[in-house]
C-alpha positions as CSV (number, residue, x, y, z in Angstrom):
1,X,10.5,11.8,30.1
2,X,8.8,10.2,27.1
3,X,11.3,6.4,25.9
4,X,12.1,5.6,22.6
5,X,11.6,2.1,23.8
6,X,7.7,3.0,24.3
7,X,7.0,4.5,21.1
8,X,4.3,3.0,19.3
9,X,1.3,3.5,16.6
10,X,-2.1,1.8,16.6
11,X,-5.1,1.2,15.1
12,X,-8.9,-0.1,14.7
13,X,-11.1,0.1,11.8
14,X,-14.1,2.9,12.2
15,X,-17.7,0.9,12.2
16,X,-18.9,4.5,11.1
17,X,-16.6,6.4,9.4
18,X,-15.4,9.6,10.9
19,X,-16.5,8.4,14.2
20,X,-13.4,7.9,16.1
21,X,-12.8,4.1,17.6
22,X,-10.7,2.0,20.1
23,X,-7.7,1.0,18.9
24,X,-7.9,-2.8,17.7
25,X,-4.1,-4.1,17.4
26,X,-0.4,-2.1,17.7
27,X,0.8,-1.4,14.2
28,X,4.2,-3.7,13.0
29,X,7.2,-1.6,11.9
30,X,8.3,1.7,12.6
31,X,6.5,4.2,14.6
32,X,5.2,7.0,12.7
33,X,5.8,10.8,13.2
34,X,3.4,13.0,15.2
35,X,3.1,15.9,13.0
36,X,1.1,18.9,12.8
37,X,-2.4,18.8,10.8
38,X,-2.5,22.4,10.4
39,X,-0.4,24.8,7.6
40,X,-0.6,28.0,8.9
41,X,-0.9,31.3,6.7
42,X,1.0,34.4,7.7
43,X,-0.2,37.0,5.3
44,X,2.3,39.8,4.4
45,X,1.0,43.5,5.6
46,X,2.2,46.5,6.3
47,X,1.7,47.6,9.7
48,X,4.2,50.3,10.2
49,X,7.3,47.9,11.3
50,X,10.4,46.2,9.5
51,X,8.6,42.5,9.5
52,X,6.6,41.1,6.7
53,X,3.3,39.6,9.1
54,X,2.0,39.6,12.4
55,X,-0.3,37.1,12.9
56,X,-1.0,33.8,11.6
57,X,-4.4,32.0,10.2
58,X,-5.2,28.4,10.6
59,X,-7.9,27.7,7.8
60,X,-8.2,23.6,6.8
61,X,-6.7,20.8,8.7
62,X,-5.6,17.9,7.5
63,X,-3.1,15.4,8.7
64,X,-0.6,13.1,6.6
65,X,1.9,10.2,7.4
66,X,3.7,7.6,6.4
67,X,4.3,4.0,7.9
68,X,6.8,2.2,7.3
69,X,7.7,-1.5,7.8
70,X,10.9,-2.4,6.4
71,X,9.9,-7.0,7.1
72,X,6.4,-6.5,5.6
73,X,4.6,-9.9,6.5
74,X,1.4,-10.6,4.6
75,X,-1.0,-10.0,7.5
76,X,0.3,-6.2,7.2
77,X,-1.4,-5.6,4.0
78,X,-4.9,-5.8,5.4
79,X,-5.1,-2.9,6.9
80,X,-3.9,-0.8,3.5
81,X,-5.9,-2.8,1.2
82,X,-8.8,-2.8,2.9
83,X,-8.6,1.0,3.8
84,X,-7.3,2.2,0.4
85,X,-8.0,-0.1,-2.2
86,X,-11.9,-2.0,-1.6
87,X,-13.8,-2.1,1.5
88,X,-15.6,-4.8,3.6
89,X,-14.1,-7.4,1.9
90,X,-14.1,-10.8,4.1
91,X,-11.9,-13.4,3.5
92,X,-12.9,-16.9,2.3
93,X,-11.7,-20.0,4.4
94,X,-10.3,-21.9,1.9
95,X,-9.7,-25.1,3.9
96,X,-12.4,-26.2,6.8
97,X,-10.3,-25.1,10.1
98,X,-7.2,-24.2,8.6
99,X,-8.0,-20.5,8.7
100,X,-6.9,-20.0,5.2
101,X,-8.2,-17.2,4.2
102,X,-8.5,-15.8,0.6
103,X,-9.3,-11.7,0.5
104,X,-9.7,-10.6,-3.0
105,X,-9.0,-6.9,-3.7
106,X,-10.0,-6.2,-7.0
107,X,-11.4,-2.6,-7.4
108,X,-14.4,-1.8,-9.9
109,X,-13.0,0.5,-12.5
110,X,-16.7,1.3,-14.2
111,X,-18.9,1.3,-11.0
112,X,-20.1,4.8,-10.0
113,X,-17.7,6.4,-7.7
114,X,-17.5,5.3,-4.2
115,X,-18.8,2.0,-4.8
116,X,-15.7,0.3,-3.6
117,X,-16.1,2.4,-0.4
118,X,-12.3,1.7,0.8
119,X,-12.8,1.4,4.8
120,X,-11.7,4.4,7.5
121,X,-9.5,3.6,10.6
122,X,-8.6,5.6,13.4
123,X,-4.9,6.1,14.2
124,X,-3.6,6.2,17.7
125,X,0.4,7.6,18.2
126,X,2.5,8.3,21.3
127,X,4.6,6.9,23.5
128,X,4.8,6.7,27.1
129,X,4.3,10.3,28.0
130,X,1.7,11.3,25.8
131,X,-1.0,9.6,23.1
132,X,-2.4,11.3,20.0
133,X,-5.4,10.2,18.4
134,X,-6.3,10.8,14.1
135,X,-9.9,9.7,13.2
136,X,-10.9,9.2,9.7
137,X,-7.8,7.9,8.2
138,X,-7.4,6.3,4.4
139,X,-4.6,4.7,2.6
140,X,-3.4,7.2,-0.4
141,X,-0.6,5.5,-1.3
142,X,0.9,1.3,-1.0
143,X,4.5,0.7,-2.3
144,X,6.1,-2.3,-2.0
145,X,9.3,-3.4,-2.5
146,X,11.5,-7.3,-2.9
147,X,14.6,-7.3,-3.7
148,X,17.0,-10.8,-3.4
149,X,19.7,-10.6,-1.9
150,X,23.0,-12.3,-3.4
151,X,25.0,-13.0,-0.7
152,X,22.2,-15.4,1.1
153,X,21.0,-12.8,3.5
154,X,18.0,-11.8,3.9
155,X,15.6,-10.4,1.6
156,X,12.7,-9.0,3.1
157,X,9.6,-7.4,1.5
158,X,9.0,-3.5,2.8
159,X,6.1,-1.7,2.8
160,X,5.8,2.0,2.9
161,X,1.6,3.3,3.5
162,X,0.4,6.9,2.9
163,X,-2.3,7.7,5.0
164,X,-4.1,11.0,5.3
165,X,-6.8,11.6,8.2
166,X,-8.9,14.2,8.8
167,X,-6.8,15.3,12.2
168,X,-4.6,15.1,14.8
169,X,-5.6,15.4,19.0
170,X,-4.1,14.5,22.2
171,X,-5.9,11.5,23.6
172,X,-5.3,7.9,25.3
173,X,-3.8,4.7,24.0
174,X,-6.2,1.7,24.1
175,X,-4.8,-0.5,26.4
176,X,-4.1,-4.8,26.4
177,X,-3.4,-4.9,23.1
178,X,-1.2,-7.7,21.1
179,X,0.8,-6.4,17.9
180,X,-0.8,-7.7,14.4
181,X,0.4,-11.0,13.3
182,X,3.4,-10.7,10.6
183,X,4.3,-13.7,8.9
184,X,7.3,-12.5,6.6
185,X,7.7,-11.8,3.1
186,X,10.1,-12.9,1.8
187,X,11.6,-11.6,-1.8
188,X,13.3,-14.9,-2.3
189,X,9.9,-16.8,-3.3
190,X,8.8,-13.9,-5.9
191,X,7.8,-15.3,-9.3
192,X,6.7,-13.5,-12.5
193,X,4.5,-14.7,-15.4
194,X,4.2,-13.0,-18.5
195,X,1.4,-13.8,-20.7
196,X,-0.3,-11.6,-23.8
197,X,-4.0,-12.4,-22.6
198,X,-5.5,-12.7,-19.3
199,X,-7.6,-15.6,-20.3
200,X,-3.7,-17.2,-19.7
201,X,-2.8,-14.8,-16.8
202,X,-0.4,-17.1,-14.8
203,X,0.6,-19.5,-16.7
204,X,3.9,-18.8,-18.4
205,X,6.7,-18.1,-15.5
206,X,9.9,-16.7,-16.3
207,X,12.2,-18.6,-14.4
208,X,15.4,-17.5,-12.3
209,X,15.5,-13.8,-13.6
210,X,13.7,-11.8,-10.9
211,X,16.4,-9.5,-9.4
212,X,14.0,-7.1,-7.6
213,X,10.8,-5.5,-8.2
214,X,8.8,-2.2,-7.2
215,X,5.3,-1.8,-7.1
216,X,3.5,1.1,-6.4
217,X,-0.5,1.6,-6.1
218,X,-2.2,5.0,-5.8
219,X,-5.6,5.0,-5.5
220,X,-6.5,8.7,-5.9
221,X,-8.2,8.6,-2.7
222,X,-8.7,12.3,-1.8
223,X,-10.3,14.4,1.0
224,X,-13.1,16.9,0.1
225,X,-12.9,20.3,1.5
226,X,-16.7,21.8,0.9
227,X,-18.5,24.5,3.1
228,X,-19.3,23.1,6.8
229,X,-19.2,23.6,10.8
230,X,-15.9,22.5,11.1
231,X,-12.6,23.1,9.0
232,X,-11.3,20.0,8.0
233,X,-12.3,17.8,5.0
234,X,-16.0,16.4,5.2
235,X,-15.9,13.1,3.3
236,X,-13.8,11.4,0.8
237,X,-13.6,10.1,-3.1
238,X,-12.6,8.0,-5.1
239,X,-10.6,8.4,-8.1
240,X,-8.8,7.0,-11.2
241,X,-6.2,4.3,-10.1
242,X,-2.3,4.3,-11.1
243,X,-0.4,1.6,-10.4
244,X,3.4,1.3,-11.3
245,X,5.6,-1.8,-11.6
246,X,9.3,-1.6,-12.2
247,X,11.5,-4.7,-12.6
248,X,14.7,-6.1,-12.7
249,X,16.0,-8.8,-15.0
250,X,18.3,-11.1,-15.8
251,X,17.4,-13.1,-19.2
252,X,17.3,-13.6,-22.5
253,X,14.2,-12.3,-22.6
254,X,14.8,-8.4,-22.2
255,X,15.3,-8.4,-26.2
256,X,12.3,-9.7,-26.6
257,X,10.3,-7.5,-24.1
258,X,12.1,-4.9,-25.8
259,X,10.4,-5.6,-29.1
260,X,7.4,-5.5,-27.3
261,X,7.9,-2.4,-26.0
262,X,8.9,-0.7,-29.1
263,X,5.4,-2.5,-30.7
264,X,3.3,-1.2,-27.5
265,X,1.7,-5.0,-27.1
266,X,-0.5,-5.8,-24.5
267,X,1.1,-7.4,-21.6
268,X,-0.9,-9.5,-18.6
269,X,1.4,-9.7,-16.0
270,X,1.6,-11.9,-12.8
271,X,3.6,-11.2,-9.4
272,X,3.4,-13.9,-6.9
273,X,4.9,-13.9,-3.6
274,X,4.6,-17.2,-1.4
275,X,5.1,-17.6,1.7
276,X,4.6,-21.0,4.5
277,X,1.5,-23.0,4.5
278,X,-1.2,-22.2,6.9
279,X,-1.9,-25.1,9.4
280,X,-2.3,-28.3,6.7
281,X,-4.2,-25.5,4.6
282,X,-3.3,-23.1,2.0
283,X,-0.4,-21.2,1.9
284,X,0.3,-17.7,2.4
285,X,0.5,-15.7,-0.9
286,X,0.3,-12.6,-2.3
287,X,-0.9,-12.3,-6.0
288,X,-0.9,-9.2,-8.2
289,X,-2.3,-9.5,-11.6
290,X,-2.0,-6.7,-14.0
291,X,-2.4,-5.8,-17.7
292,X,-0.8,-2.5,-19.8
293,X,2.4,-1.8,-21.9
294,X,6.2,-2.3,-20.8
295,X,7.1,1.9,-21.1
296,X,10.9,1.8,-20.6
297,X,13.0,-1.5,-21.3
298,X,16.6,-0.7,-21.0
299,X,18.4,-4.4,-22.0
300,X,21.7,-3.8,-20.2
301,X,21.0,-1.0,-17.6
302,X,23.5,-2.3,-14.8
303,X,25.7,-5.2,-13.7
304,X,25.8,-7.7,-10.7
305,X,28.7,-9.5,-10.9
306,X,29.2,-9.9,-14.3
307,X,26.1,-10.5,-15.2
308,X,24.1,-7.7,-17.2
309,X,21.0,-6.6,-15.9
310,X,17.8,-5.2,-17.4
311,X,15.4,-2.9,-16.1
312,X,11.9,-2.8,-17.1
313,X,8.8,-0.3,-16.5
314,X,5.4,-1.7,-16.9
315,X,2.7,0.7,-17.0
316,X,-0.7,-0.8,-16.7
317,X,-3.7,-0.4,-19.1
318,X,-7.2,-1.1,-19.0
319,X,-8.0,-3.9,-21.3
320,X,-11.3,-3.4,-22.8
321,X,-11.4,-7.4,-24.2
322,X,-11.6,-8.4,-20.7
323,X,-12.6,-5.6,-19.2
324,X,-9.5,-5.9,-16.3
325,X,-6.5,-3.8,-15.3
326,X,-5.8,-4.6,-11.9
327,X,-6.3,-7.9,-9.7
328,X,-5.2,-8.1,-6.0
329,X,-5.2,-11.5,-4.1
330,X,-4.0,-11.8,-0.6
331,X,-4.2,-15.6,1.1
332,X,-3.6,-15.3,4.9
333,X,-4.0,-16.2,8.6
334,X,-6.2,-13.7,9.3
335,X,-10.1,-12.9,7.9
336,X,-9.9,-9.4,8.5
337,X,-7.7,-6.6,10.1
């Protein structure tokens, strides 16, 4: 009988993409759900009898999940950025032997499409009874969330990754393999900087406000279905990105974002997460720089304790003056997934 205790979820990034791989590491957090890759039709006839169909069709397959990790560590976020945002990126060493490495994410918005050629993995599910194996998976969808906690307990950073592959078959879990490295997140050491230009991206923190903070990126990765041998999707495309960031505050400032709001002023906005140093190197950080209009600022939407509370919806814009909406920086242990 299959164990909960041997439930599990791997990967390894495809060399060629669409051609199925070993698994390269065991996936950190929860294991995801082995579901079906197949909607079936059951057209409605009449054949004579009081039931609406009596047969079923299988035309496209296509499978979907969702990984969650609920104490995202920064190493975790290779695998999504890499396979949803830009491709092949390698990360930097910042200091000799310290294996600090800087990966920058930052997606061309103007290049022709498939130029940031997001990477493909293959995913690998079971447990102890049985293994399933989905080549040709991409990242549709990363949220993340911080929140800090007011009682001093723990305040982790979770990640939730949409990932769509181009099927689902019974096959055999690589074996001797070590779960990824997962040095925490931790929403307690989020800061935010507000700025008007990104020439000064970063440089103007507001201090001890940050309550919690959403941020959600969807690439518009999409399959394409088109005539061929085999019914599932034959390749896949790029589209227009959306990125959301909601926030909480507390501080003076939500009257003043509120002005802004109502003005529709151009906002450059910086989220930092830090995390420990790396050997005598560089430390661990996450940086997301992005520029739009707040949408919603509600100045007093809730109460902790007292204090009021503001929430905040940013909604990013391309800024044609420096030709920039979206800037991803990830400093870690690790040069590649």
């Amino acid at each position: 009988m299959a164990n909960e205790f041997f439930t599990k979820s791997q990967a390894g990034i495809e060399s060629t993409p669409g051609t199925p791989v070993a698994a390269a590491k065991i996936l950190v957090g929860q294991a995801m759900v082995i579901s079906t890759d197949t909607k079936l039709t059951f057209p409605e006839e009449q054949f004579g009898v009081r039931a609406r169909s009596r047969r079923a069709i299988a035309y496209e397959r296509m499978w979907m999940g969702t990984r969650v990790i609920n104490e995202c560590g920064f190493q975790n976020l290779l695998l999504p950025l890499l396979t949803g945002i830009k491709g092949s990126v390698a990360g930097a060493e910042q200091t000799s032997s310290q294996h600090d490495y800087l990966h920058t994410f930052t997606p061309s918005m103007t290049a022709a499409a498939g130029l940031n050629a997001p990477q493909a993995f293959t995913l690998q599910l079971g447990d102890d009874e049985q293994a399933w194996r989905v080549p040709y998976c991409h990242t549709d969808r990363i949220t993340l969330k911080g929140s800090m906690a007011q009682d001093g307990g723990a305040a982790p950073v979770t990640m939730e990754q949409g990932i769509f592959g181009r099927y689902i078959e019974e096959n055999a879990f690589t074996g001797s393999l070590s779960p990824e490295a997962s040095t925490p997140m931790n929403a307690k050491l989020s800061r935010l900087f507000l700025n008007t230009a990104w020439a000064s991206v970063g440089t103007t923190e507001v201090t001890d406000a940050l309550v919690d903070w959403t941020l959600e990126i969807i690439p518009n990765l999409h399959p394409r279905f088109r005539g061929a041998a085999a019914n599932y999707f034959n390749n896949v495309a790029e589209g227009i990105f959306d990125v959301t960031l909601a926030l909480t505050l507390e501080s003076l400032l939500r009257d003043e974002l509120l002005a802004s709001q109502q003005a529709g002023d151009l906002q450059v906005i910086q989220l930092a997460v830090n995390g420990p140093q790396i050997g005598t190197g560089d430390t661990h950080n996450l940086t997301v720089n992005l520029s739009g209009q707040w949408e919603d600022v509600t100045p007093r939407a809730s109460s902790e304790r007292g204090d009021n509370l503001a929430t905040l919806a940013f909604h990013p814009t391309w800024d044609i003056t420096a030709s920039k909406m979206l800037e991803i920086f990830l400093t870690t242990d690790q040069s590649g997934f």
